[in-house]
NUTOR-206660 format. One line per field, with one value per atom (N, C-alpha, C): residue number from 1; residue in one letter; atom name; x, y, z. Coordinates in nm, 3 decimals, padded with zeros to 5 digits. Each point is the difference from the previous one (the first is absolute). Layout:
BEGIN
kenu	NUM,...
bavo	A,...
zapa	CA,...
east	X,...
north	Y,...
up	Z,...
***
This chain:
BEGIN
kenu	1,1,1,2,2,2,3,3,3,4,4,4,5,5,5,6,6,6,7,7,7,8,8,8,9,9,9,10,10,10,11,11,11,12,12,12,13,13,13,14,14,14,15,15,15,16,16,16,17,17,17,18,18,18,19,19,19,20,20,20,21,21,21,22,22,22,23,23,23,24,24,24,25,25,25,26,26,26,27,27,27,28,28,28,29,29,29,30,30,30,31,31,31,32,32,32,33,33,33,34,34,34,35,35,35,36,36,36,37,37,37,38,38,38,39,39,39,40,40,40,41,41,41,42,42,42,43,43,43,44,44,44,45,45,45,46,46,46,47,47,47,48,48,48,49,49,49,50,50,50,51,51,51,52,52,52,53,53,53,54,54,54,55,55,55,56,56,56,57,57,57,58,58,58,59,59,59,60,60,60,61,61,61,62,62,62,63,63,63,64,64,64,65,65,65,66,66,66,67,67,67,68,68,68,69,69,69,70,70,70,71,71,71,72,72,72,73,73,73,74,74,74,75,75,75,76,76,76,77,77,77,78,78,78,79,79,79,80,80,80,81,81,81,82,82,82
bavo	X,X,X,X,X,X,X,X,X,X,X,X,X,X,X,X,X,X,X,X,X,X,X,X,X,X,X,X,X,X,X,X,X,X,X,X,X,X,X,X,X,X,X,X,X,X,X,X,X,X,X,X,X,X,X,X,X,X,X,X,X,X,X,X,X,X,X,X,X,X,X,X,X,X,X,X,X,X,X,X,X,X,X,X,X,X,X,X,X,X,X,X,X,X,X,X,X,X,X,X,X,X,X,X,X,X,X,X,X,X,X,X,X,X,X,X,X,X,X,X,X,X,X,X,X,X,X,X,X,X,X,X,X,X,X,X,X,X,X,X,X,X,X,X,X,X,X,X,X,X,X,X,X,X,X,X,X,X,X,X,X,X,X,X,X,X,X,X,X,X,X,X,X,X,X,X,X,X,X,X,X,X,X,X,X,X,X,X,X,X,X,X,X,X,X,X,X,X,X,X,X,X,X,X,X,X,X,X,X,X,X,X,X,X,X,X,X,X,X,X,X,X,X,X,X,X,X,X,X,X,X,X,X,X,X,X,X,X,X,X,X,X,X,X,X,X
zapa	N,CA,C,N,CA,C,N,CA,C,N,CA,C,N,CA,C,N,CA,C,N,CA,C,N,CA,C,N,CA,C,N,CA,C,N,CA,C,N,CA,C,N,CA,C,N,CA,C,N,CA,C,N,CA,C,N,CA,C,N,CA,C,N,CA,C,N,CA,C,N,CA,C,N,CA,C,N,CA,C,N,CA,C,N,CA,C,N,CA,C,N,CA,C,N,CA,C,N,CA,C,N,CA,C,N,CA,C,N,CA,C,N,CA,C,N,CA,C,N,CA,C,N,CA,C,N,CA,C,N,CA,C,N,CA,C,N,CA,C,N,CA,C,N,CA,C,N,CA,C,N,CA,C,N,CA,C,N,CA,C,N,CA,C,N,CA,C,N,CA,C,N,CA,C,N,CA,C,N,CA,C,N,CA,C,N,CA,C,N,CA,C,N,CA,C,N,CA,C,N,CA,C,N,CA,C,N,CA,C,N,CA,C,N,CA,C,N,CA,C,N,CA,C,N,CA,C,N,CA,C,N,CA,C,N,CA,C,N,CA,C,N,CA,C,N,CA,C,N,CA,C,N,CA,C,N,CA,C,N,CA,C,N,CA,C,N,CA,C,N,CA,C,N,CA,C,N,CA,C,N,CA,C,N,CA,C
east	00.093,-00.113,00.042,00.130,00.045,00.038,00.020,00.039,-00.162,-00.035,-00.171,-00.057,00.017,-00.046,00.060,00.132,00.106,-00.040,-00.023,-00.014,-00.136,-00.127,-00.114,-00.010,00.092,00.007,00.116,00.055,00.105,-00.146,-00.040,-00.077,-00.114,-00.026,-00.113,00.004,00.143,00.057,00.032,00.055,00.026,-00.107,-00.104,-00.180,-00.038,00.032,-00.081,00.094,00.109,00.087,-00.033,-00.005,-00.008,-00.121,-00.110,-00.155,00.014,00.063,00.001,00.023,00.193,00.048,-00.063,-00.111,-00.046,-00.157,-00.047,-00.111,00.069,00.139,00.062,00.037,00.011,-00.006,-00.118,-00.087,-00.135,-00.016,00.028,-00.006,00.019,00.164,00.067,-00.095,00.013,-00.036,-00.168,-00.023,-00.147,-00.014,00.092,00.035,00.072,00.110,00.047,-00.118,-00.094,-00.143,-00.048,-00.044,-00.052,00.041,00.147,00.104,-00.016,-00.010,00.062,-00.133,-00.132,-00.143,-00.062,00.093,-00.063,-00.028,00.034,-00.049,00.064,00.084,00.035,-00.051,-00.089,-00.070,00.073,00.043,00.102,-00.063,-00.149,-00.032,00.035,-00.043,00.037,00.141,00.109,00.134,00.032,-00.029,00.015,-00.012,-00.135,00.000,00.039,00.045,00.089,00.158,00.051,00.129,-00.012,-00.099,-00.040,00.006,-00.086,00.001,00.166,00.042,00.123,00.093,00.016,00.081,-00.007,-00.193,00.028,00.002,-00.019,00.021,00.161,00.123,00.169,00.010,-00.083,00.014,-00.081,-00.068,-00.031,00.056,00.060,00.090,00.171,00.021,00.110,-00.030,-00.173,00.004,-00.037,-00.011,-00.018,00.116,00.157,00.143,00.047,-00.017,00.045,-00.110,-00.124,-00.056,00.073,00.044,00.021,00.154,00.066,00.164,-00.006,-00.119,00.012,-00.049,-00.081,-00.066,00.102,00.082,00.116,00.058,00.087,00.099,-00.065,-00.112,-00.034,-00.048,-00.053,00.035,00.140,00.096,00.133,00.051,-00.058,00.057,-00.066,-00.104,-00.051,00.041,00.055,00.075,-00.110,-00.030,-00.118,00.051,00.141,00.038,-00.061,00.051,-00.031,-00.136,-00.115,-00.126,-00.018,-00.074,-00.027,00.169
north	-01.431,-00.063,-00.067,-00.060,-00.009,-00.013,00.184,00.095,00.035,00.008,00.036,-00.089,-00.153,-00.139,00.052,00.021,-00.018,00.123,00.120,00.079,-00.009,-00.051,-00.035,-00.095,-00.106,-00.117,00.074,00.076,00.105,00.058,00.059,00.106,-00.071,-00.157,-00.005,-00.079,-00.074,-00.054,00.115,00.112,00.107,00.050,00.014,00.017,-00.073,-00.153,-00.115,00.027,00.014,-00.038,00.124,00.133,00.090,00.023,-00.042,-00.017,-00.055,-00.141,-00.106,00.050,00.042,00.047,00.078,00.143,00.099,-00.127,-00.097,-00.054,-00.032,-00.082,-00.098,00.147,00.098,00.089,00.070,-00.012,00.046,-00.111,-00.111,-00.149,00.059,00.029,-00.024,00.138,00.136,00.096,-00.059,-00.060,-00.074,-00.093,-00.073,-00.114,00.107,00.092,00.044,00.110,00.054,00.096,-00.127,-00.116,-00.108,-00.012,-00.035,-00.022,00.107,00.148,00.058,00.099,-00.045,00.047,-00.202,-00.042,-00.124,00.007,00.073,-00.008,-00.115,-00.011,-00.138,-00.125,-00.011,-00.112,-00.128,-00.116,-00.042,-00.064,-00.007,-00.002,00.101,00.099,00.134,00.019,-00.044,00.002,-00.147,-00.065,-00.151,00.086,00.061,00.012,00.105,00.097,00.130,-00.111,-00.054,-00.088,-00.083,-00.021,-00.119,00.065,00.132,00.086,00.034,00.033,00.064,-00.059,-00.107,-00.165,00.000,-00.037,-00.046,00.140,00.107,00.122,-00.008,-00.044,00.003,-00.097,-00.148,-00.109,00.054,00.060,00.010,00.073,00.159,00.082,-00.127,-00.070,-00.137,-00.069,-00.035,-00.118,00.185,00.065,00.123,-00.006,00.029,00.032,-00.125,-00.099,-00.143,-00.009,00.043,-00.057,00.112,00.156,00.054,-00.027,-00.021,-00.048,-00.094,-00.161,-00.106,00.044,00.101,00.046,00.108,00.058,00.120,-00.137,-00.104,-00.147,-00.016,-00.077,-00.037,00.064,00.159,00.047,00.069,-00.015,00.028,-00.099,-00.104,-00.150,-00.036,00.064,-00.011,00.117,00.105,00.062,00.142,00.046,00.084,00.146,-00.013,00.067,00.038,00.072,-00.003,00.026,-00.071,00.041,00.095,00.082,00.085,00.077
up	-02.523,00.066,00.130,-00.025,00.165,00.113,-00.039,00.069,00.097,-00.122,00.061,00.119,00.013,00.064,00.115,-00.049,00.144,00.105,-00.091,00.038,00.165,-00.084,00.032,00.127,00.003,00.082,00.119,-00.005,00.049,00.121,-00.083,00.083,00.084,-00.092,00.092,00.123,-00.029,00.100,00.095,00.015,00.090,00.082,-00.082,00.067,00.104,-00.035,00.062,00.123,-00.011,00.154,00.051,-00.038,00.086,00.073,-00.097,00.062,00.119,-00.034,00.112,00.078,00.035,00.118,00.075,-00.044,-00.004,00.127,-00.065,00.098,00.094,-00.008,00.094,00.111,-00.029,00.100,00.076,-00.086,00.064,00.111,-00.028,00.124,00.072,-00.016,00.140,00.083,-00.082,00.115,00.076,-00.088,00.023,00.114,00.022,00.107,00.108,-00.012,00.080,00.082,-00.043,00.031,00.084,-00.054,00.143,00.100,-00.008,00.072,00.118,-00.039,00.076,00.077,-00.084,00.076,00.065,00.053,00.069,00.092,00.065,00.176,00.067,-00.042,00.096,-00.038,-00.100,-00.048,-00.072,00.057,-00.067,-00.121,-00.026,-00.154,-00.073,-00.004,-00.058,-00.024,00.104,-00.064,-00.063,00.052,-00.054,-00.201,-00.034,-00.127,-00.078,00.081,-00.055,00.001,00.080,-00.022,-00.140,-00.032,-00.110,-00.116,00.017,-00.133,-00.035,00.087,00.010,-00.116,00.072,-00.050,-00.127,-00.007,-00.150,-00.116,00.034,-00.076,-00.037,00.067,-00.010,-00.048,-00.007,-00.073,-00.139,-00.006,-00.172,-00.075,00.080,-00.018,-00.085,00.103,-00.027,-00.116,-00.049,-00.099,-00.126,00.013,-00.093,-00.030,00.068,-00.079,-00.017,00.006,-00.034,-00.148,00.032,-00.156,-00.112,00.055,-00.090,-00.076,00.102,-00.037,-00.058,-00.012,-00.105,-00.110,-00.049,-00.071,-00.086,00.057,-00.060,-00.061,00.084,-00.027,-00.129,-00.009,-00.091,-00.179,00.025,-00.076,-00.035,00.105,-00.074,-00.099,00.050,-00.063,-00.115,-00.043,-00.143,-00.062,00.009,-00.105,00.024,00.143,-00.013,00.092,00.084,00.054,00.138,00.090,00.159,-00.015,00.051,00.064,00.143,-00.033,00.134,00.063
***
């Protein structure tokens, strides 16, 4: 039985980060498409720069939440996450 948990919390932890990473990239090409149809508009890049940013900062708090999350289930006896 678990084998089964670990198994489960394994996979669904692997889902959630790859989903994530998978939006945190739609951002960036999303911010970088503003960025690069602005016309010169320094609003328009002002917010393709912004998207940009925080798409590599969530990408950052995505492998930091997943590495405390592997830590911590190594440390209860549950083996590497993701």
């Amino acid at each position: 039985m678990d084998a089964n948990i670990n198994t489960l919390f394994n996979n669904l932890t692997t889902d959630i980060r790859n989903v994530s990473v998978a939006v945190c990239g739609f951002a960036f090409v999303w911010g970088a498409t503003i960025y690069g149809t602005s016309a010169r508009s320094p609003h328009q890049m002002e917010m393709g720069k912004t998207a940009m940013k925080a798409s590599l900062v969530g990408v950052a708090a995505i492998v930091l939440a997943a590495t405390l999350v592997g830590m911590v289930f190594s440390a209860l006896g549950g083996g590497a996450a993701g």
